[in-house]
N, CA, C and O atoms as a GROMACS GRO file, in nm:
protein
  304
    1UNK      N    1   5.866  -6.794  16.570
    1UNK     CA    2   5.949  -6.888  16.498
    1UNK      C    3   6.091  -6.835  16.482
    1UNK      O    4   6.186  -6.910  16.503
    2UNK      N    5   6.113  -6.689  16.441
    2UNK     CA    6   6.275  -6.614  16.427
    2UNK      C    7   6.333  -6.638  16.540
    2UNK      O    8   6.450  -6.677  16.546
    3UNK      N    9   6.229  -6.610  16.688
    3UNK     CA   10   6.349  -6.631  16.753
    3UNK      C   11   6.382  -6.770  16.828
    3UNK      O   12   6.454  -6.793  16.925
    4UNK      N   13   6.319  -6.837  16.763
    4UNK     CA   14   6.378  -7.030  16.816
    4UNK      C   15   6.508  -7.019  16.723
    4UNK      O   16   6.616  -7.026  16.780
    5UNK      N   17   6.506  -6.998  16.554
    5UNK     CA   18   6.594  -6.990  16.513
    5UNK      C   19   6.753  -6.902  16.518
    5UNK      O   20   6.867  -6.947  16.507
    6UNK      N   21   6.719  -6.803  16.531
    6UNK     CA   22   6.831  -6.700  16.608
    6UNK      C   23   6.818  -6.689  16.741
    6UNK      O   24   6.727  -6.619  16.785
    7UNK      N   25   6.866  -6.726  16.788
    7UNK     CA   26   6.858  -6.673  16.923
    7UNK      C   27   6.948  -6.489  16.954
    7UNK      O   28   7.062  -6.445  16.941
    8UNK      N   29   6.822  -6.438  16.996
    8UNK     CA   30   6.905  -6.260  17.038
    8UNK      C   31   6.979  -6.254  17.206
    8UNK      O   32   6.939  -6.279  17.320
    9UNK      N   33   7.110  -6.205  17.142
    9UNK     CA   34   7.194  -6.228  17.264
    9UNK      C   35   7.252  -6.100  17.274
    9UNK      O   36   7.364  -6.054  17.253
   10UNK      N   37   7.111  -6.042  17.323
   10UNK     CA   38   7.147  -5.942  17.418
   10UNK      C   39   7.113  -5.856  17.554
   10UNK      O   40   6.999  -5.868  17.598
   11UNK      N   41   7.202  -5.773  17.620
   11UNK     CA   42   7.216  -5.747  17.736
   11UNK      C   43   7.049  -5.708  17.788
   11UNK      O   44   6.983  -5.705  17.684
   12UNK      N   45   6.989  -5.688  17.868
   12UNK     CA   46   6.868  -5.601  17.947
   12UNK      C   47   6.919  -5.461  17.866
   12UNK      O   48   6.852  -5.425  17.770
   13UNK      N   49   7.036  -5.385  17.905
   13UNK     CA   50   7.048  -5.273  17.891
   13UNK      C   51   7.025  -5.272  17.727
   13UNK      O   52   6.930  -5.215  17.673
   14UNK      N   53   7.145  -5.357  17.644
   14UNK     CA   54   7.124  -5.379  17.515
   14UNK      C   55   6.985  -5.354  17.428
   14UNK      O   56   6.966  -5.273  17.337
   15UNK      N   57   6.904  -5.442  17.481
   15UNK     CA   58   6.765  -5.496  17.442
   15UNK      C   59   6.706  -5.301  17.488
   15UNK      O   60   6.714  -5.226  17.391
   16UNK      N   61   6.675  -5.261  17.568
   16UNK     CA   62   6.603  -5.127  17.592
   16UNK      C   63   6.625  -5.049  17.503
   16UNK      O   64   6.535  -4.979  17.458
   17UNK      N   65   6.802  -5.042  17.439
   17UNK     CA   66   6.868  -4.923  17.367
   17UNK      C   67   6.821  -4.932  17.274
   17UNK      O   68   6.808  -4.823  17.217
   18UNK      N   69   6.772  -5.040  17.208
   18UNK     CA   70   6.776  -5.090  17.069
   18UNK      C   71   6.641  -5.078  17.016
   18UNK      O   72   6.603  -5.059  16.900
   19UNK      N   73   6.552  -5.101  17.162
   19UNK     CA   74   6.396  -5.104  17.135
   19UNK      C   75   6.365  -4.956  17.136
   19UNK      O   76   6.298  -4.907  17.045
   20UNK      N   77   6.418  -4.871  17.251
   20UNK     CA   78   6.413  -4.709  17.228
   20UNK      C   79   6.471  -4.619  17.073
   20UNK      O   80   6.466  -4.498  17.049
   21UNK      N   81   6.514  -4.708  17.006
   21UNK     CA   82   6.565  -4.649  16.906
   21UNK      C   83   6.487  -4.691  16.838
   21UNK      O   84   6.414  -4.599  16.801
   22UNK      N   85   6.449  -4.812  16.784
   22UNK     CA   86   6.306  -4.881  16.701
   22UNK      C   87   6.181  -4.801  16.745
   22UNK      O   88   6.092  -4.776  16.663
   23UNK      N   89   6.174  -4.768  16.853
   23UNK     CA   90   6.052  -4.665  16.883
   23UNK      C   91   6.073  -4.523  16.830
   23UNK      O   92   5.965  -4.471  16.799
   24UNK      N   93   6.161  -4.459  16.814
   24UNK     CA   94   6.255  -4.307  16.744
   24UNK      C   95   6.161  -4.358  16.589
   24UNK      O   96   6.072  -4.289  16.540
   25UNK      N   97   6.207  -4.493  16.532
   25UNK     CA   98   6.193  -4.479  16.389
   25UNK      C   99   6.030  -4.496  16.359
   25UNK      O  100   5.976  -4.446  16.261
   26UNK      N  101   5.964  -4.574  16.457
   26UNK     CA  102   5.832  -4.608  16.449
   26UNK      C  103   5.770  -4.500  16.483
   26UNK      O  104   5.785  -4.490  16.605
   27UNK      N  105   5.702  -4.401  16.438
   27UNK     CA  106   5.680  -4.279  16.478
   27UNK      C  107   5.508  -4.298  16.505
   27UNK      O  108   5.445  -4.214  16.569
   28UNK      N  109   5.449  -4.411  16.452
   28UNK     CA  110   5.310  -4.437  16.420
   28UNK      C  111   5.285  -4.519  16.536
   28UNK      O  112   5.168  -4.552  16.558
   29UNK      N  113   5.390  -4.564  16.626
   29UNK     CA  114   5.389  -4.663  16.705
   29UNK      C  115   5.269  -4.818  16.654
   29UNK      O  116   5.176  -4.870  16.715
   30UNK      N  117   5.336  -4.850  16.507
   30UNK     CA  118   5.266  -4.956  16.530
   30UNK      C  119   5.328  -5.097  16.557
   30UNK      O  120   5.234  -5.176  16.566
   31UNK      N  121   5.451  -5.162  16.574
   31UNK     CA  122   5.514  -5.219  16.641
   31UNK      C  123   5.647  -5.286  16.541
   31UNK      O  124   5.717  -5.386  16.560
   32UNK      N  125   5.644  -5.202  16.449
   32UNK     CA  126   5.692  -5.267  16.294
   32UNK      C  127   5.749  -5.107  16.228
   32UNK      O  128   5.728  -4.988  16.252
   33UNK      N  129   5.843  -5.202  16.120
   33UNK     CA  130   5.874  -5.103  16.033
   33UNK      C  131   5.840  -5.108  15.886
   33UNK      O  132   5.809  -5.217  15.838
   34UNK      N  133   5.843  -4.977  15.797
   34UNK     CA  134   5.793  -5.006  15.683
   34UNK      C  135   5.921  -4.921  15.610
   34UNK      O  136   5.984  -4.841  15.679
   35UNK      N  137   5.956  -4.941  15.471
   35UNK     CA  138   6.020  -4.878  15.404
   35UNK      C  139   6.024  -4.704  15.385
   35UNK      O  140   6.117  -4.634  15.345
   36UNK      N  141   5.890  -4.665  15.429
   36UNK     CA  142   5.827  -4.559  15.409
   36UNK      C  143   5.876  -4.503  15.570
   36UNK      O  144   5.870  -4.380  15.566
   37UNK      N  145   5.916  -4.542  15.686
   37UNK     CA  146   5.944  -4.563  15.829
   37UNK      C  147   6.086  -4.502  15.814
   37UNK      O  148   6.124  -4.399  15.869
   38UNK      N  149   6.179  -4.605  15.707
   38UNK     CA  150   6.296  -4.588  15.722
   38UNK      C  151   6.368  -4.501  15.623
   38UNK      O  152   6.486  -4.467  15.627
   39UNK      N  153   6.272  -4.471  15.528
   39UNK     CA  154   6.299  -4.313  15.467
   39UNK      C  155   6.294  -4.218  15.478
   39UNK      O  156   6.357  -4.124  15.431
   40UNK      N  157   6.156  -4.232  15.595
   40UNK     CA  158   6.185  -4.094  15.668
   40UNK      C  159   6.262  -4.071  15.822
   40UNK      O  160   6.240  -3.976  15.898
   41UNK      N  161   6.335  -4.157  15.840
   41UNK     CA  162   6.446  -4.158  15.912
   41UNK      C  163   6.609  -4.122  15.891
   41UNK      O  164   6.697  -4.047  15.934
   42UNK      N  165   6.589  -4.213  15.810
   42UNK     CA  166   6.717  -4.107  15.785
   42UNK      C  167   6.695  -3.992  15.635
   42UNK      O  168   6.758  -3.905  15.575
   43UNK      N  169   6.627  -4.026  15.632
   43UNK     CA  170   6.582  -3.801  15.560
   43UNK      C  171   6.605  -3.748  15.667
   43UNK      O  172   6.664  -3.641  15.654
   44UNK      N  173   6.577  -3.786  15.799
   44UNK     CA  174   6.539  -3.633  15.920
   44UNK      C  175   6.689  -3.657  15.954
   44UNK      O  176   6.747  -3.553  15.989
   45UNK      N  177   6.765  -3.767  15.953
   45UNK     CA  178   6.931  -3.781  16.003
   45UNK      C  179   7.012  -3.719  15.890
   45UNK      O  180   7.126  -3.675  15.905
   46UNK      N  181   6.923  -3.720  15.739
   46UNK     CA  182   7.040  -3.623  15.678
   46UNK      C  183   7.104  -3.723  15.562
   46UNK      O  184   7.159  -3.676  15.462
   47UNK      N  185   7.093  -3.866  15.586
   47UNK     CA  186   7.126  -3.999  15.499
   47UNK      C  187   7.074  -3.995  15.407
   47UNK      O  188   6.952  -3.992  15.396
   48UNK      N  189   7.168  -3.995  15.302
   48UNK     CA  190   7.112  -3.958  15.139
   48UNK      C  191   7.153  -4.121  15.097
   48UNK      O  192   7.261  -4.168  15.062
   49UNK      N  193   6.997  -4.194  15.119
   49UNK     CA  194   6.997  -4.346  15.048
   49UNK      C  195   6.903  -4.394  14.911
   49UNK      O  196   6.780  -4.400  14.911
   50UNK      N  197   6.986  -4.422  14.803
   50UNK     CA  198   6.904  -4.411  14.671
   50UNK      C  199   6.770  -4.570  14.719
   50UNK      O  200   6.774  -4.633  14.824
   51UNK      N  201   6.719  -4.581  14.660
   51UNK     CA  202   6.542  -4.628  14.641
   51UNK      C  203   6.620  -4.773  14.635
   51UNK      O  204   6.576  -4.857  14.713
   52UNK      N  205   6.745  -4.818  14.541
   52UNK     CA  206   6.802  -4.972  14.563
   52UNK      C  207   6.833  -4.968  14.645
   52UNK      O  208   6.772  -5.056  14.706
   53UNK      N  209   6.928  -4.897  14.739
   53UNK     CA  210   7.001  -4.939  14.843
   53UNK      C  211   6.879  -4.938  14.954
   53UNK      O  212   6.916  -5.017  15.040
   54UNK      N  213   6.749  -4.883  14.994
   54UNK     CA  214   6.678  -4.913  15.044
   54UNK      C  215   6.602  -5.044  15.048
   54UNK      O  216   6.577  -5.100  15.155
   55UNK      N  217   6.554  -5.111  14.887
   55UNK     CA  218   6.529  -5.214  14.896
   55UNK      C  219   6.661  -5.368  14.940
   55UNK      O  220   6.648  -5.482  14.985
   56UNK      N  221   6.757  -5.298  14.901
   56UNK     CA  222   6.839  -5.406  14.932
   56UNK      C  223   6.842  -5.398  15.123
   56UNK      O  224   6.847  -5.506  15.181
   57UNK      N  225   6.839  -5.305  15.183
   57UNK     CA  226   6.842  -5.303  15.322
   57UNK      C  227   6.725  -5.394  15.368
   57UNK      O  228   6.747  -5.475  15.458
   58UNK      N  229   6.610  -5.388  15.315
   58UNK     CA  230   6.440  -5.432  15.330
   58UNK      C  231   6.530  -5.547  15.324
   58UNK      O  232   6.570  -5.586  15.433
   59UNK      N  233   6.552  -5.582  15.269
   59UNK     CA  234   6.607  -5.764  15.190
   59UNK      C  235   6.708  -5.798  15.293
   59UNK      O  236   6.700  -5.915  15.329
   60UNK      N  237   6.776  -5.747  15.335
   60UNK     CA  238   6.897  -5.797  15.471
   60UNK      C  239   6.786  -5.807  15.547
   60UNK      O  240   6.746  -5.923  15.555
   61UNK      N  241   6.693  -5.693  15.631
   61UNK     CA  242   6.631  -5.707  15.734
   61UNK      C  243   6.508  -5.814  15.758
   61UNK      O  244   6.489  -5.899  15.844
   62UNK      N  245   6.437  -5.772  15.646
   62UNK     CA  246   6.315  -5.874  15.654
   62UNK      C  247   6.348  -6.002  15.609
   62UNK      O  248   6.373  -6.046  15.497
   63UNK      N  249   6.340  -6.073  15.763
   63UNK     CA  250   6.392  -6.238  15.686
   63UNK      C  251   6.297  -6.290  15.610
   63UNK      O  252   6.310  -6.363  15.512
   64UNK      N  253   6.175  -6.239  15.674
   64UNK     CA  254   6.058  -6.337  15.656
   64UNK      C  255   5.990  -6.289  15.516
   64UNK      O  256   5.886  -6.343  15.476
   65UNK      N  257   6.048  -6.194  15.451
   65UNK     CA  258   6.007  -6.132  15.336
   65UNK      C  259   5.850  -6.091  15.320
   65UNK      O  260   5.795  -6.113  15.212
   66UNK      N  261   5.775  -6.030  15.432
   66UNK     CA  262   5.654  -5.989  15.439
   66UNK      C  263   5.640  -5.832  15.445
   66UNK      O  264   5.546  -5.778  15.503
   67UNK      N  265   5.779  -5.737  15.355
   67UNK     CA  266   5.786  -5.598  15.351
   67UNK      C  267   5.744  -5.540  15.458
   67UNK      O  268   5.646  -5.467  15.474
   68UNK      N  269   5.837  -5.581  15.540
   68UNK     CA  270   5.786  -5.492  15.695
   68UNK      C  271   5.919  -5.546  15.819
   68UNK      O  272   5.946  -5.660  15.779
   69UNK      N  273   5.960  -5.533  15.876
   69UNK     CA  274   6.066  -5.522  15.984
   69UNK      C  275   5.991  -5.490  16.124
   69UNK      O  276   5.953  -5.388  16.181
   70UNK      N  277   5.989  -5.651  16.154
   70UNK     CA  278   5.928  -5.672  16.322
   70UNK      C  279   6.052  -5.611  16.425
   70UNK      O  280   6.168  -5.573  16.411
   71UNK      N  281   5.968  -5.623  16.520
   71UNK     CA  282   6.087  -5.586  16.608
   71UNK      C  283   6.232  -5.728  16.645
   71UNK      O  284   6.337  -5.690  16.698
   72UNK      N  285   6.216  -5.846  16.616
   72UNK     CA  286   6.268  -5.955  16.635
   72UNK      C  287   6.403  -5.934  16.510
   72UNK      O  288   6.520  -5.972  16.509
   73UNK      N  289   6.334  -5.868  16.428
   73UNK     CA  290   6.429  -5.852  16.256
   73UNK      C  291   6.505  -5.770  16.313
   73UNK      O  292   6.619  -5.805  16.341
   74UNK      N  293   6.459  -5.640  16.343
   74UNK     CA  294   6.537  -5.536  16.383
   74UNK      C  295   6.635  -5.551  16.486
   74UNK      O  296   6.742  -5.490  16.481
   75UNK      N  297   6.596  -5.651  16.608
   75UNK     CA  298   6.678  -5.716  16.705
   75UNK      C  299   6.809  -5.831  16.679
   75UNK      O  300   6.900  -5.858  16.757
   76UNK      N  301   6.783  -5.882  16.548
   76UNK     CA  302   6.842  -5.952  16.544
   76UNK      C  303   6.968  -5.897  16.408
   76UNK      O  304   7.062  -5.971  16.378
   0.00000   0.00000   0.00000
């Protein structure tokens, strides 16, 4: 359904970079992200992000508000 509504406009090359980096953060490879995913991402990058500014990120990303970041969210 996200992507009838957005359409993702990007390159072959684009689309690989973006999915190889979503794979960096998915370490569990389960095809999604979790809050718990993206804290320990940037902990290992060194990004000192307080517990709101995490949920407010959850809240930009997850459109669909089901606490989790598909790869379509992350793409788009």
């Amino acid at each position: 359904d996200m992507r009838r509504e957005v359409p993702i406009n990007l390159t072959r090359e684009e689309m690989s970079y973006y999915m190889k980096y979503f794979r960096q953060i998915d370490v569990e490879n389960k095809g999604f992200l979790t809050l718990k995913d993206l804290k320990r991402h940037l902990q290992v990058s060194k990004n000192d992000v307080s517990e709101a500014e995490f949920r407010i990120l959850m809240g930009e990303i997850d459109q669909n508000q089901n606490g989790i970041i598909e790869t379509e969210e992350f793409l788009q």
